[in-house]
LOZAMI-73816 format. One record per residue: x, y, z of N, C-alpha, C, CB in turn; chain. Coordinates in nm, 3 decimals. Atoms other than C-alpha are relative to their C-alpha. Glycine has a CB too. Example, Ala and Ser with C-alpha at 12.3 -4.5 7.8 and 13.67 -1.06 7.14 Angstrom:
! LOZAMI-73816
- n.X;n.Y;n.Z;ca.X;ca.Y;ca.Z;c.X;c.Y;c.Z;cb.X;cb.Y;cb.Z;ch
- 0.089;-0.119;0.000;1.230;-0.450;0.780;0.090;0.120;0.000;-0.099;0.003;0.125;A
- -0.082;-0.119;-0.006;1.367;-0.106;0.714;-0.077;0.109;0.073;0.041;0.046;-0.142;A
This chain:
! LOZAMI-73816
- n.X;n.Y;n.Z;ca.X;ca.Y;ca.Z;c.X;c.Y;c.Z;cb.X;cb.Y;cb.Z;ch
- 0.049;0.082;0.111;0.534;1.388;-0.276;0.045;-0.146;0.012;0.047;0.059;-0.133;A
- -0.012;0.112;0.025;0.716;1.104;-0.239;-0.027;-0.114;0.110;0.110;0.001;-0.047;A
- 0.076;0.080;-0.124;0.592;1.011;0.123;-0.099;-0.040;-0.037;-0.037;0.064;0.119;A
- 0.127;0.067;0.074;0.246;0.971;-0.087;0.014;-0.111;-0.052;-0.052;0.066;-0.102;A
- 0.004;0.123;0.033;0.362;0.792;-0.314;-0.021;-0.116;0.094;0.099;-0.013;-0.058;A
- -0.019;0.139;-0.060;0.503;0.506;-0.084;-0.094;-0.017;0.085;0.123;-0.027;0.067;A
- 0.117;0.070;0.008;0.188;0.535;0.118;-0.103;-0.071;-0.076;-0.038;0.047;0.031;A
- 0.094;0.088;0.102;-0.031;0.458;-0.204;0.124;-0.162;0.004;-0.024;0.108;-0.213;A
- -0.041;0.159;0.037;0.202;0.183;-0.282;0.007;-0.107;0.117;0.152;-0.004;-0.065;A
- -0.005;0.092;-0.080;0.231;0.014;0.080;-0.163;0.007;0.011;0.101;0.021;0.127;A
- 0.122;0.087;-0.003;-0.184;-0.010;0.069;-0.005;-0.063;-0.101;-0.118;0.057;0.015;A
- 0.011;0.118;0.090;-0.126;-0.178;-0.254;0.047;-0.147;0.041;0.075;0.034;-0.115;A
- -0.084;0.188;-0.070;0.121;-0.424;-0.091;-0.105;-0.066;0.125;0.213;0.033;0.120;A
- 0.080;0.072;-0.104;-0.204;-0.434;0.229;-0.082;-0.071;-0.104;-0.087;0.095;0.116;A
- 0.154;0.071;0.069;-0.464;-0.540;-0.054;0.034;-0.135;-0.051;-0.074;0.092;-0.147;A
- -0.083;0.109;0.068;-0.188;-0.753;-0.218;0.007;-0.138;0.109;0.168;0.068;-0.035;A
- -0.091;0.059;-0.111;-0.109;-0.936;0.100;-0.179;-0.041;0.082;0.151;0.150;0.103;A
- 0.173;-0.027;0.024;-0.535;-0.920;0.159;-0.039;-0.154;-0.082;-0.043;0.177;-0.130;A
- 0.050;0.100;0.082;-0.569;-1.122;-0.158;0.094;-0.176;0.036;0.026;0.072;-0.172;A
- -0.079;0.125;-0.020;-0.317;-1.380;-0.073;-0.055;-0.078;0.106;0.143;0.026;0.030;A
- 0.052;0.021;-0.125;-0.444;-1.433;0.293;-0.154;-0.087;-0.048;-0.015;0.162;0.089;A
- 0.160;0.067;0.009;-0.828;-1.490;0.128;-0.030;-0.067;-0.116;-0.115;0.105;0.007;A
- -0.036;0.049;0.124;-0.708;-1.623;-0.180;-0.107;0.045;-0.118;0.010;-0.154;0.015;A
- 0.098;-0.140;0.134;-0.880;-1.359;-0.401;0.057;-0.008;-0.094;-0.004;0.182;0.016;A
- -0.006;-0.047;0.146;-0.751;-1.431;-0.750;-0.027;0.077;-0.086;-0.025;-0.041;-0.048;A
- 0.069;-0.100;0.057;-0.951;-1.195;-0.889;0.098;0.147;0.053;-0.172;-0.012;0.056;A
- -0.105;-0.115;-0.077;-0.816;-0.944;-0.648;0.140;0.005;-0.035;0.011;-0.022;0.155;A
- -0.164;-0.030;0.051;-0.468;-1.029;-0.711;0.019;0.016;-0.158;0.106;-0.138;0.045;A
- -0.005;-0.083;0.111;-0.497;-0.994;-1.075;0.001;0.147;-0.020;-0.084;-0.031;-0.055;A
- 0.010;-0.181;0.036;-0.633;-0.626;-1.041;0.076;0.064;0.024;-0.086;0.083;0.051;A
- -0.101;-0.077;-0.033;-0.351;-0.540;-0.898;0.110;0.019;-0.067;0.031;-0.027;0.092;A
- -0.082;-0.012;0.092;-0.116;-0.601;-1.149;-0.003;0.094;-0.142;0.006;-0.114;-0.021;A
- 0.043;-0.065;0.128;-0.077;-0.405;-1.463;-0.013;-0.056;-0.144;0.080;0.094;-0.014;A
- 0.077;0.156;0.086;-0.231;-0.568;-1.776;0.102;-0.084;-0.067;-0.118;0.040;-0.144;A
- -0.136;0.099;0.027;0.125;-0.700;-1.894;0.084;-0.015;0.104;0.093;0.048;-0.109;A
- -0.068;0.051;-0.103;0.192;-0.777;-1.565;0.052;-0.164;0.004;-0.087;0.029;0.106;A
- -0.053;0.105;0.008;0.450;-1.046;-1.486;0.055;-0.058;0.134;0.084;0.016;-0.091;A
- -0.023;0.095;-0.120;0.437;-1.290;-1.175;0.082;-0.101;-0.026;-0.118;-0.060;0.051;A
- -0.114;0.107;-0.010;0.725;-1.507;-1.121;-0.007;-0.062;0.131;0.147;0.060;-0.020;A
- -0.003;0.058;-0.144;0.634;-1.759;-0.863;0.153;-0.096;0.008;-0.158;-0.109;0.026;A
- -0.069;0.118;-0.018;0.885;-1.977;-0.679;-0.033;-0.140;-0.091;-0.019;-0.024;0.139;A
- -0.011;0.107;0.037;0.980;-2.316;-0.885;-0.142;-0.016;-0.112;0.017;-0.089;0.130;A
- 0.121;0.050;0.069;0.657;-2.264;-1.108;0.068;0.134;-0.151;-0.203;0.032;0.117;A
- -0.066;-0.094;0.140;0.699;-2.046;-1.513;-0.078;0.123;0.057;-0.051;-0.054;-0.200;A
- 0.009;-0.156;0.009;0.645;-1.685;-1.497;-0.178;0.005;-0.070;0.154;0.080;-0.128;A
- 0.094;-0.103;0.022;0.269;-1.537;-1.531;0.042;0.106;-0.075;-0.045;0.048;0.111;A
- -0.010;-0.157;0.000;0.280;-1.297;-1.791;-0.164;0.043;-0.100;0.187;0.059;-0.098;A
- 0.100;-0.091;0.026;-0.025;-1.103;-1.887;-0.099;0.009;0.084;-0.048;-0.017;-0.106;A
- 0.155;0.021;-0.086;-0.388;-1.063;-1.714;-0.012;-0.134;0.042;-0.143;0.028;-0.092;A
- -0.004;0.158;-0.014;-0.489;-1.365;-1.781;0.054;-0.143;0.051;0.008;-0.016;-0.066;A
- -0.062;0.122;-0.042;-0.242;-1.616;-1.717;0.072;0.055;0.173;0.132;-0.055;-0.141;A
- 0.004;-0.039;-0.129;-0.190;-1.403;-1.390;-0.129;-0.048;0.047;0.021;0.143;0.017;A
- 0.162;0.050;-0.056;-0.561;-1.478;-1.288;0.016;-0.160;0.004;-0.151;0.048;-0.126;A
- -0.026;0.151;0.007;-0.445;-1.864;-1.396;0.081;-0.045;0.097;0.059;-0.043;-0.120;A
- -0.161;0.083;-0.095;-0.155;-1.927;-1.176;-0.055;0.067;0.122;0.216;0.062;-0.049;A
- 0.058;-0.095;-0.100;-0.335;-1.686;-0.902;-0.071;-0.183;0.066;-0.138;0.173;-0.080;A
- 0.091;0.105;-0.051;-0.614;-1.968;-0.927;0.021;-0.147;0.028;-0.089;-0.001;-0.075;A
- -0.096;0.078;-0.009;-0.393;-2.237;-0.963;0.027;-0.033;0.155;0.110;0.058;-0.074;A
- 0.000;-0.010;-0.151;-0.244;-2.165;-0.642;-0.035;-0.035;0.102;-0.018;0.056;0.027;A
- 0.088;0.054;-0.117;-0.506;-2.116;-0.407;-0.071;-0.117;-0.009;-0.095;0.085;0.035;A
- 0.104;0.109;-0.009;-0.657;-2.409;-0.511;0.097;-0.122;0.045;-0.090;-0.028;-0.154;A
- -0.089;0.097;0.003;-0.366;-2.609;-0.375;0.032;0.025;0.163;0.125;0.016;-0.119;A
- -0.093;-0.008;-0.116;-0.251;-2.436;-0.091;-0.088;0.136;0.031;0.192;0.007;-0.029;A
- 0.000;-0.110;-0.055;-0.360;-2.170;0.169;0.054;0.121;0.070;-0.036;-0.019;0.029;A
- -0.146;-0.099;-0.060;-0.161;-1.861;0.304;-0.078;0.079;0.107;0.091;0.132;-0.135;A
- -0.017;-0.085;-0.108;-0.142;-1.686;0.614;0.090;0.063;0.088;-0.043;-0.035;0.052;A
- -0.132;-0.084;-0.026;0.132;-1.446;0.611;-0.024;0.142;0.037;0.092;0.003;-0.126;A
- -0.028;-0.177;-0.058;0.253;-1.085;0.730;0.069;0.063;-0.116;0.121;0.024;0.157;A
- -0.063;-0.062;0.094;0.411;-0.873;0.498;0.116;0.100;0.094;-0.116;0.080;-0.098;A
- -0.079;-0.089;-0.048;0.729;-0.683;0.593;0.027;0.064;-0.101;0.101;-0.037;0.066;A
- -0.060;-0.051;0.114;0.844;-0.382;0.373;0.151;0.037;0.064;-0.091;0.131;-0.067;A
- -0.126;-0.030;-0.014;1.194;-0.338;0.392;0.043;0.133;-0.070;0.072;-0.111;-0.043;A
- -0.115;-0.132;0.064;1.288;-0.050;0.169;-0.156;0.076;-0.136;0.228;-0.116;-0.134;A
- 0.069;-0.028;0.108;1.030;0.117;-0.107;0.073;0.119;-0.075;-0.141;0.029;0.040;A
- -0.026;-0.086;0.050;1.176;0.338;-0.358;-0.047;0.030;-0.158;0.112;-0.006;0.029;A
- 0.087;-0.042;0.126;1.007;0.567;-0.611;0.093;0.087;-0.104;-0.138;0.097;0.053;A
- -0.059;-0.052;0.110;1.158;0.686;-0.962;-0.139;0.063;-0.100;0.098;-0.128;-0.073;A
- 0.118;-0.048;0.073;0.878;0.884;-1.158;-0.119;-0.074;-0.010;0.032;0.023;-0.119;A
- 0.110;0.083;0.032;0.618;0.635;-1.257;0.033;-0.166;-0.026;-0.062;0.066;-0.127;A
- -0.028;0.102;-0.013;0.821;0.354;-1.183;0.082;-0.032;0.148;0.057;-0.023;-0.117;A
- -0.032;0.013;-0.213;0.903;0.236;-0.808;0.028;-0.177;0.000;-0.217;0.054;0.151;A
- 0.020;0.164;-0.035;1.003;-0.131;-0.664;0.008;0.003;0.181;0.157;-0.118;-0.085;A
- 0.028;0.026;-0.148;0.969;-0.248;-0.299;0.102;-0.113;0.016;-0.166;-0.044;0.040;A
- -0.045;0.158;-0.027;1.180;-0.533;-0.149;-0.091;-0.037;0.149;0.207;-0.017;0.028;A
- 0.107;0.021;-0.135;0.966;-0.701;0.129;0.019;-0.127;0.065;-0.162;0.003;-0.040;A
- -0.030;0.208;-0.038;1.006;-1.058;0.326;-0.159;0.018;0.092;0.218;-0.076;0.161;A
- 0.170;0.058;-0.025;0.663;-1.238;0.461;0.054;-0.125;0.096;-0.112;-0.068;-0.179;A
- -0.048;0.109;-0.060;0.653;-1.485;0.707;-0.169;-0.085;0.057;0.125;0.058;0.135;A
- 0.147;0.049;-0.031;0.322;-1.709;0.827;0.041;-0.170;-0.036;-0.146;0.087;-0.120;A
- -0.017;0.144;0.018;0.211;-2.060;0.739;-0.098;-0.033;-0.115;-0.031;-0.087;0.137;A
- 0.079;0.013;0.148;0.090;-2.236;0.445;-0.092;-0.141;0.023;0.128;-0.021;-0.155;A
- 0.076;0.104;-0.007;-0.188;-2.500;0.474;-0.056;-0.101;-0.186;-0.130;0.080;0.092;A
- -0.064;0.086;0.094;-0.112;-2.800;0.230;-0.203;-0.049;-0.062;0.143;-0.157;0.101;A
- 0.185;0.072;0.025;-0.520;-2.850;0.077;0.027;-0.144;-0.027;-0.111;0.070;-0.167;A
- 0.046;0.110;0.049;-0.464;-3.195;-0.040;0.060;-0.115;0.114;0.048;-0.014;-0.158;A
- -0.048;0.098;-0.144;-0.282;-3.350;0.316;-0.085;0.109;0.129;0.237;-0.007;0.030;A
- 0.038;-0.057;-0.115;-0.415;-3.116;0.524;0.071;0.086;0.174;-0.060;-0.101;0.014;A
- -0.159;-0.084;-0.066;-0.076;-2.993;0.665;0.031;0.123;0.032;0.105;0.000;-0.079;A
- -0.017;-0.137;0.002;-0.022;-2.689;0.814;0.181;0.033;0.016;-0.101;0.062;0.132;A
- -0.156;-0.013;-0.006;0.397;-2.570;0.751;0.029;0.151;-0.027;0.080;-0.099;-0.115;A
- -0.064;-0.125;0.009;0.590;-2.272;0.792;0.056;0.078;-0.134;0.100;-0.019;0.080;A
- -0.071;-0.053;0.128;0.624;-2.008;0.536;0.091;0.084;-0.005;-0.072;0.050;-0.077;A
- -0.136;-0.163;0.038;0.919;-1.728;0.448;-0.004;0.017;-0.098;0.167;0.004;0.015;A
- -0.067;-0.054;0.141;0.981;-1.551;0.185;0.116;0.142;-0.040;-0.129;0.032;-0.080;A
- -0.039;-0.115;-0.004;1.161;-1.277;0.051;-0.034;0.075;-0.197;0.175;-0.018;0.069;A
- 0.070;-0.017;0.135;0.996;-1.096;-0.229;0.080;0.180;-0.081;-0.215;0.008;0.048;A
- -0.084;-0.153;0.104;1.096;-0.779;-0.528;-0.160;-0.019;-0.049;0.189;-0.023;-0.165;A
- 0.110;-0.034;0.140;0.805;-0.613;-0.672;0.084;0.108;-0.038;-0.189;0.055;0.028;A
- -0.019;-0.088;0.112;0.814;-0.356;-0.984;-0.106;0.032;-0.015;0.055;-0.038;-0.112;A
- 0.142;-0.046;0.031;0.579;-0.123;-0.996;-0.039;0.089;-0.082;-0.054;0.039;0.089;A
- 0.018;-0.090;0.086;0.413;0.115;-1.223;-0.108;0.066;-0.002;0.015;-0.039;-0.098;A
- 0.148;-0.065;0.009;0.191;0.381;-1.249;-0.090;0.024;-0.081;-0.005;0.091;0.026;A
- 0.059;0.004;0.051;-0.094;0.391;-1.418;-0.120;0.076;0.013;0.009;-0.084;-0.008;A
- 0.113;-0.037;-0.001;-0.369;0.634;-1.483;0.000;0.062;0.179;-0.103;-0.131;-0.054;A
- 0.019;-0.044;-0.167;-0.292;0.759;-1.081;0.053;-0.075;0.075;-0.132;0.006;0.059;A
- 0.016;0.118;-0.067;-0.289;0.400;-0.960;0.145;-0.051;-0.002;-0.108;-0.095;-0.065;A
- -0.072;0.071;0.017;-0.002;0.244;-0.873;-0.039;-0.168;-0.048;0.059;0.025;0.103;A
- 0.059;0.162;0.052;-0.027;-0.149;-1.010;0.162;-0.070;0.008;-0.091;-0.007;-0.212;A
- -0.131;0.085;0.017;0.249;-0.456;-0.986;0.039;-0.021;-0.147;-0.018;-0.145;0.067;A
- -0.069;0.054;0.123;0.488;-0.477;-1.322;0.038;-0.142;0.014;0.125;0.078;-0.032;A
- -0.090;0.169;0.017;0.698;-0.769;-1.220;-0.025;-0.020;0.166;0.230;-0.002;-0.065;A
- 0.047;0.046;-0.134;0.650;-0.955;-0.878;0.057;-0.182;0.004;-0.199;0.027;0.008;A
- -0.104;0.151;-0.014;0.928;-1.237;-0.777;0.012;0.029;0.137;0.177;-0.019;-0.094;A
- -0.091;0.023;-0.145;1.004;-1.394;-0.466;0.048;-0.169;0.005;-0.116;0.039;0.163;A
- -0.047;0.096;-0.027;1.160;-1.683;-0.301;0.011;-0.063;0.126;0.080;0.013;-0.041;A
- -0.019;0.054;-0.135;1.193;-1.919;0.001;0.105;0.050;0.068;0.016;-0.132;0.001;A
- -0.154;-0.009;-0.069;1.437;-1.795;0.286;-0.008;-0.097;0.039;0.051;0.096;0.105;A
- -0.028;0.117;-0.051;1.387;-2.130;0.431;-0.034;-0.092;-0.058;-0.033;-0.016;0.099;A
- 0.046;0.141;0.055;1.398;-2.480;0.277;-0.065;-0.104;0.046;0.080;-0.057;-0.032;A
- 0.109;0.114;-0.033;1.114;-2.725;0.226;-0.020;-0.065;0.085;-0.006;-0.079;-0.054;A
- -0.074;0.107;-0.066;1.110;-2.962;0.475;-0.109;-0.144;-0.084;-0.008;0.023;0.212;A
């Protein structure tokens, strides 16, 4: 049972990691659960649908991503599970036209819903500084 699980939940983290790559806002909303709460680096916390779909669109409209996803560890508790994961790729700057190296190291919180796993909470952070 619980090898399932963490397969369902690491194709959530491919679709997750999907939407980021093609900058699917839409997509990355659905993945969250409807009081889901995104905590980007240096920007306020996403919390509901909506203002997830806002800061989603926000985003891509600034900057492009082309990262990997690593999972480091996934562990499941009944209908609540988190992942720790680090990402690495490059981020293309839309308004210079800059292409720069990305890292991260990310925590989701997840929850099940109706079958589906979906993201609760979803924080990460730079392992490497700005240049």
């Amino acid at each position: 049972m619980q090898k399932q699980e963490k397969e369902k939940i690491e194709a959530l983290l491919s679709e997750y990691k999907k939407s980021l790559n093609t900058s699917d806002a839409k997509l990355a909303q659905s993945l969250y659960t409807k009081d889901g709460i995104f905590m980007p680096t240096e920007a306020p916390s996403a919390i509901g649908s909506e203002n997830i779909l806002k800061s989603y669109d926000y985003i891509f409209s600034q900057i492009q991503l082309n990262i990997e996803f690593f999972i480091e560890e996934i562990e499941v508790e009944n209908d609540l599970a988190f992942a720790t994961t680090s990402s690495e790729g490059t981020t293309l700057i839309r308004a210079t036209g800059d292409t720069i190296p990305e890292a991260n190291r990310e925590l989701f919180v997840f929850e099940k819903v109706d079958d589906d796993w979906k993201i609760a909470r979803y924080m990460f952070n730079k392992t490497s500084p700005q240049k």
